[in-house]
C-alpha positions as CSV (number, residue, x, y, z in Angstrom):
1,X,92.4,75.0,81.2
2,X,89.2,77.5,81.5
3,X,86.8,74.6,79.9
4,X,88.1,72.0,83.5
5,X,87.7,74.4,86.1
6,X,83.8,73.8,85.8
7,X,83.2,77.9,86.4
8,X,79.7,79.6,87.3
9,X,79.1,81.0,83.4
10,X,79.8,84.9,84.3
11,X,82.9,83.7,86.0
12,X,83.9,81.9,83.1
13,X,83.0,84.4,80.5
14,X,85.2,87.1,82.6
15,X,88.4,84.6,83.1
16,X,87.7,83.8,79.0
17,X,88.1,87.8,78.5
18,X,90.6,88.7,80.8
19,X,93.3,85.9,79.5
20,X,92.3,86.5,76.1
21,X,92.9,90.5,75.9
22,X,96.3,89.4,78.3
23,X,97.6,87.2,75.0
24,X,96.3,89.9,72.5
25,X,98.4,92.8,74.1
26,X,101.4,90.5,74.6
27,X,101.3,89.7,71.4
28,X,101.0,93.5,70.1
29,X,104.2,94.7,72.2
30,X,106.1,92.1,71.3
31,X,105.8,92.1,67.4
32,X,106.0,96.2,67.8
33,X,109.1,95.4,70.6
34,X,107.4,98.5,72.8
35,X,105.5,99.1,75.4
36,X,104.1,102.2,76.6
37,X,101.4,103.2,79.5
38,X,98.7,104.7,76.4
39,X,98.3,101.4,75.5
40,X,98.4,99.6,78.8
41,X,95.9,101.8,80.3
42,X,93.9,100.8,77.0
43,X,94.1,97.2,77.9
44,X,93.5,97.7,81.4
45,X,90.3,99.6,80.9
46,X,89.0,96.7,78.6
47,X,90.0,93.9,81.2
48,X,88.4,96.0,84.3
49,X,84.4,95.1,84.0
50,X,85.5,91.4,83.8
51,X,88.1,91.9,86.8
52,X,85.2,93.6,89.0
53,X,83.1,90.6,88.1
54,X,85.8,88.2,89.4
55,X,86.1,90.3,92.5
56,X,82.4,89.5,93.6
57,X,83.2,85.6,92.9
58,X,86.4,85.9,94.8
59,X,84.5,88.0,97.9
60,X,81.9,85.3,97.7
61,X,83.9,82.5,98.5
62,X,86.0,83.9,100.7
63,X,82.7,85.1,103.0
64,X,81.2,81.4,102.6
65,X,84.5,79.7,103.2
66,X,85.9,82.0,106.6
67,X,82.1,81.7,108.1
68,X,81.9,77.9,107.2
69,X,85.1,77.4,109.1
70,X,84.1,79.6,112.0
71,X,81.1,78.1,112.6
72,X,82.6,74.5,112.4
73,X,85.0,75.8,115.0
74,X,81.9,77.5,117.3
75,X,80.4,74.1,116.9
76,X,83.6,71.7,118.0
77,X,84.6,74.2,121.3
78,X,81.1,75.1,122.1
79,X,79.1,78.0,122.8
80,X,80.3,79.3,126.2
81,X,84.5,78.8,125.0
82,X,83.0,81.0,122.4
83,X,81.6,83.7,123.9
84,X,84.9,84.4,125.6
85,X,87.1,83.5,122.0
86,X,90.1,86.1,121.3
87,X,91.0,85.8,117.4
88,X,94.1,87.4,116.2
89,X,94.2,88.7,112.9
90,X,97.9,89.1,111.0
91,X,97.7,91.2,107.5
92,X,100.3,93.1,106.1
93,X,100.2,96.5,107.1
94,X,99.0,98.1,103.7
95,X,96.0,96.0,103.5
96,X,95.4,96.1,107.3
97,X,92.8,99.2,107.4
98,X,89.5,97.1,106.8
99,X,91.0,94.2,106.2
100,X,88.6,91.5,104.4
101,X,89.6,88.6,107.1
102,X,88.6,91.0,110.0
103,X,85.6,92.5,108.2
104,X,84.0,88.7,108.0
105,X,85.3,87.4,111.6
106,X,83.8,90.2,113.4
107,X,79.9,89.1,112.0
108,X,80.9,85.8,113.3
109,X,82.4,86.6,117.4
110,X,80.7,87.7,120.7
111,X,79.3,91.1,120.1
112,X,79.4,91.9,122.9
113,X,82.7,91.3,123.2
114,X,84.4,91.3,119.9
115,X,85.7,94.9,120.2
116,X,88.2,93.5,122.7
117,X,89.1,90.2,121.4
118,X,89.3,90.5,117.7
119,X,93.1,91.7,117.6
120,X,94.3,93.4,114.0
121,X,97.9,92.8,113.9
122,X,99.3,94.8,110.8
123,X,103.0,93.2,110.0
124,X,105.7,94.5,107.6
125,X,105.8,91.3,106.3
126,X,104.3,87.9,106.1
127,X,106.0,86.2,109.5
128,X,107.7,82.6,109.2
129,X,105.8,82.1,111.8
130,X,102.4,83.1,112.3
131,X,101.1,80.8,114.9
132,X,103.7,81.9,117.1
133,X,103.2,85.5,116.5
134,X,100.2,85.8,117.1
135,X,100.1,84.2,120.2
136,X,103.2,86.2,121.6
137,X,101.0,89.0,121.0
138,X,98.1,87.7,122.7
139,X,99.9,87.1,125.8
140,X,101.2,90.8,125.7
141,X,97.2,92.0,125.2
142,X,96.5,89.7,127.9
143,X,99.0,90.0,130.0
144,X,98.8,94.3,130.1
145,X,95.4,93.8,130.6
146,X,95.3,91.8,133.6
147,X,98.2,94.2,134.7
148,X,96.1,97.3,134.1
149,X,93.4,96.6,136.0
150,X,95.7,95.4,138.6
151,X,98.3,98.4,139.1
152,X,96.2,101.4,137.8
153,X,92.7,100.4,139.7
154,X,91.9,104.1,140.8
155,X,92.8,105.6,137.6
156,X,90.6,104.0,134.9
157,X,91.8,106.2,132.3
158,X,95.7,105.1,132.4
159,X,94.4,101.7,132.9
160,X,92.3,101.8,129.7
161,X,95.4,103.2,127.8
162,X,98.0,100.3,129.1
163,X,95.2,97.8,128.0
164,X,94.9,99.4,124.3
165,X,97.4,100.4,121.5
166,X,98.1,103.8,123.1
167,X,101.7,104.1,124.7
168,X,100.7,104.5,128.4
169,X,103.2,107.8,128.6
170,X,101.2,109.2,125.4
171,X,98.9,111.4,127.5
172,X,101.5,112.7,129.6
173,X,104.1,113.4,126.7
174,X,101.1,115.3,125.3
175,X,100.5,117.4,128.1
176,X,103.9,118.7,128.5
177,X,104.7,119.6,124.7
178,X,100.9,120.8,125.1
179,X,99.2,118.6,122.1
180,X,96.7,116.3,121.9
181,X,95.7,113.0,120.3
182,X,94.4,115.4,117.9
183,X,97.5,117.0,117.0
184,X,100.2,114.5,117.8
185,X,102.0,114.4,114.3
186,X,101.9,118.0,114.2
187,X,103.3,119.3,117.4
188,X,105.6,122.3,116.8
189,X,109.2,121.5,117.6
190,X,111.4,124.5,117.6
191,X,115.4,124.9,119.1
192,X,113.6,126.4,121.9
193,X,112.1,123.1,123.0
194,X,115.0,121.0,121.7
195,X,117.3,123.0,124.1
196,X,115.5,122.0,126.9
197,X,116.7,120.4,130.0
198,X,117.1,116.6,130.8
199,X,115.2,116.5,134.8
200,X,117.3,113.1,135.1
201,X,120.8,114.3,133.8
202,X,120.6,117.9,133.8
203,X,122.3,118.0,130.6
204,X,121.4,120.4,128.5
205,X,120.2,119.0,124.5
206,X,122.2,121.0,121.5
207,X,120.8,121.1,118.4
């Protein structure tokens, strides 16, 4: 199939060497009828130069092909429905820290804005969906925005916490078990603090 897919030559030559050392291992375990790691991790060191090389073709394309579609998009709304564009970006959440989609989108939004309107939405899993996810979390964004500036207009800080990802009773929660964002995972809990008592019930919590 190689010789029809009319590759660039280094692309080629690293597809060529990849399937080819693929068969020749196959074929070794199953005449032997074993496999062990020793030899895989032989196999996968021979493969890895050519996989790195198909890496650079495959970030390649998909830089030209997300900024070709961007721009066409800029292009059809126009410049001013750009400037104020939200994009919302769903990736599963173990490949949502620098995720490529978001990494090429940014170079392509408002600047100045693109810190608040570029949305990174990791997921467990791929949603049936998307569409509709996406934009039932841009109307939450939105929405607690609008509502921010709205019902916390003397207190900027709470208002920039219900506009963002951070729970708007984070900073108080942190106060009273005396953390900070810092140290939030770590907070000591003890039975002293678990016996506390409830200020709505006045129960008493047993541990």
């Amino acid at each position: 199939m190689l010789p029809t897919a009319n590759l660039p030559t280094d692309l080629d030559a690293s597809c060529t060497k990849i399937l080819s050392e693929a068969v020749k291992f196959i074929d070794t375990i199953v005449k032997a009828g074993s496999f062990d790691m020793v030899a895989f991790n032989r196999f996968a060191a021979t493969v890895y130069p050519s996989i790195r090389v198909n890496m650079t073709f495959a970030a390649t394309a998909q830089i030209t092909g997300i900024e070709a579609l961007m721009k066409r998009w800029r292009t059809l709304i126009g410049e001013e429905a750009w400037s104020n564009l939200y994009v919302t970006v769903l990736s599963i959440w173990t490949t949502a820290e620098l995720n490529q989609a978001s990494i090429i989108i940014r170079r392509t939004m408002n600047q100045a804005k693109v810190n608040t309107h570029l949305i990174d939405l990791p997921t467990v899993e791929t949603p049936s969906d998307p569409i509709a996810v996406a934009l039932d979390n841009l109307a939450r964004i939105v929405q607690d925005n609008v509502a921010a500036e709205m019902v916390f207009n003397t207190d900027l800080k709470v208002a920039d916490a219900l506009k963002g990802k951070e729970d708007l009773l984070s900073d108080e929660i942190l106060q009273q078990i005396g953390g900070t964002a810092a140290t939030a995972n770590t907070a000591a809990f003890t039975t002293a603090t678990a016996a506390a008592t409830c200020p709505i019930t006045g129960h008493t919590a047993s541990v």
